[in-house]
N, C-alpha and C positions, 0 to 999 in steps of 0.2 A: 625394472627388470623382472622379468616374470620367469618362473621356472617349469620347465616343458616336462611332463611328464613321460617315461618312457616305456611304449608299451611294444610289442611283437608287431604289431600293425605298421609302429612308426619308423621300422629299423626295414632301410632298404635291403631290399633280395638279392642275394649273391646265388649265381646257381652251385649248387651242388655243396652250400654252405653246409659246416653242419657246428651248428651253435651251443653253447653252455647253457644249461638249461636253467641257471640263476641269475646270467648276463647275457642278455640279446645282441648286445656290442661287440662279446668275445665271442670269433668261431676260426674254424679253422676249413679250410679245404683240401682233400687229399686226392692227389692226381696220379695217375700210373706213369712212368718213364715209359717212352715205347723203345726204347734202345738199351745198350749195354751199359751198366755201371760197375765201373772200379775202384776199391776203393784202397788205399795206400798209406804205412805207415814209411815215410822216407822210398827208398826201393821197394819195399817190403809189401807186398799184397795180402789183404785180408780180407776182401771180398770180392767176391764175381758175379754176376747176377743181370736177368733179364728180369726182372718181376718189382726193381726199386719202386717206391712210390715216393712221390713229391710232399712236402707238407708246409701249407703257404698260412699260416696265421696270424690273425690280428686280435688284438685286446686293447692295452694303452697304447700299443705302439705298434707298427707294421711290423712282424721277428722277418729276420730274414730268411728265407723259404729253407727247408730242411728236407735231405735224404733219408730213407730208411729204404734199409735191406733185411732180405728174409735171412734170419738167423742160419737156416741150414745153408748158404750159399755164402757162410765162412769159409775162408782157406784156412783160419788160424784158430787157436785157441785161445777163448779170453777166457778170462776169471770173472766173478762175481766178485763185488765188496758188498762191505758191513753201510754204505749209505743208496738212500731211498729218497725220495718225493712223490709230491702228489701233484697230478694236473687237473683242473676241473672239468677240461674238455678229453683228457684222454685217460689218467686214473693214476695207478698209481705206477712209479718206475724204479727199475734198480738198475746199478749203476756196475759197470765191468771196466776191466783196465787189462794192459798186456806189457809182460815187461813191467808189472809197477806201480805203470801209468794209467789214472782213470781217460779213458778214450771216447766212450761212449755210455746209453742207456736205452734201455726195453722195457714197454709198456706188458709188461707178465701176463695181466689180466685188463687188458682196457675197457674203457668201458662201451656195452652193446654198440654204441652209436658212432664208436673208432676204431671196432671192432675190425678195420681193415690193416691195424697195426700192431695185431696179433702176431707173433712170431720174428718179429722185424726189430732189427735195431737201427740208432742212430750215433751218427759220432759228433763227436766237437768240433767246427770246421775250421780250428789251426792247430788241430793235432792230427788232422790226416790231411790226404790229397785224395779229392772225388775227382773222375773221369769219366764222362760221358759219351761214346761211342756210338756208331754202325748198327 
């Protein structure tokens, strides 16, 4: 058994990838939605927005594709809490709740090369309801 070394060269091209720059493995790709996105707590609207962006990443595992909406295209108000993480492909994120409830997180400061997830948040996809429209 021989062990492959893995270099930038050997990791096939995804278009519009854009990669972790200490894992050539781990990347992610960020897509515009060209339609309307709603987003839903119960009845309850917290977001509207023509400007979503899609976010399709892979690492050890495929995640499953995730929404992000630009923050000012809230209808509601969330809170900020006291927990944080780090991503290696997008930086670091804090974490908001309504009602309570942690619902989602935003990338504050991402980094240059995610830099299209500036201002945008994400929820947790069984604590809201997304709608994708017209």
């Amino acid at each position: 058994m021989s062990i492959q070394t893995i270099t930038q060269e050997s990791v096939p091209p995804v278009e519009g990838a854009i990669r972790n720059p200490s894992n050539p493995h781990h990347f992610m790709v960020i897509k515009p939605i060209d339609r309307c996105v709603r987003v839903f707590i119960g009845d309850r609207l917290i977001a509207d927005t023509t400007d979503a962006v899609r976010v399709i990443e892979i690492g050890q595992k495929a995640y499953d594709p995730l929404v992000y909406v630009p923050a000012a295209d809230l209808t509601q108000r969330l809170k900020e809490t006291d927990k944080t993480s780090h991503c290696p492909l997008k930086g670091d994120a804090v974490y908001f709740a309504i009602g309570g409830e942690e619902i989602g997180w935003s990338y504050v400061a991402p980094f240059d090369f995610a830099n299209q997830l500036a201002g945008c948040l994400c929820f947790w996809p069984s604590k809201v309801r997304i709608e994708e429209g017209a």
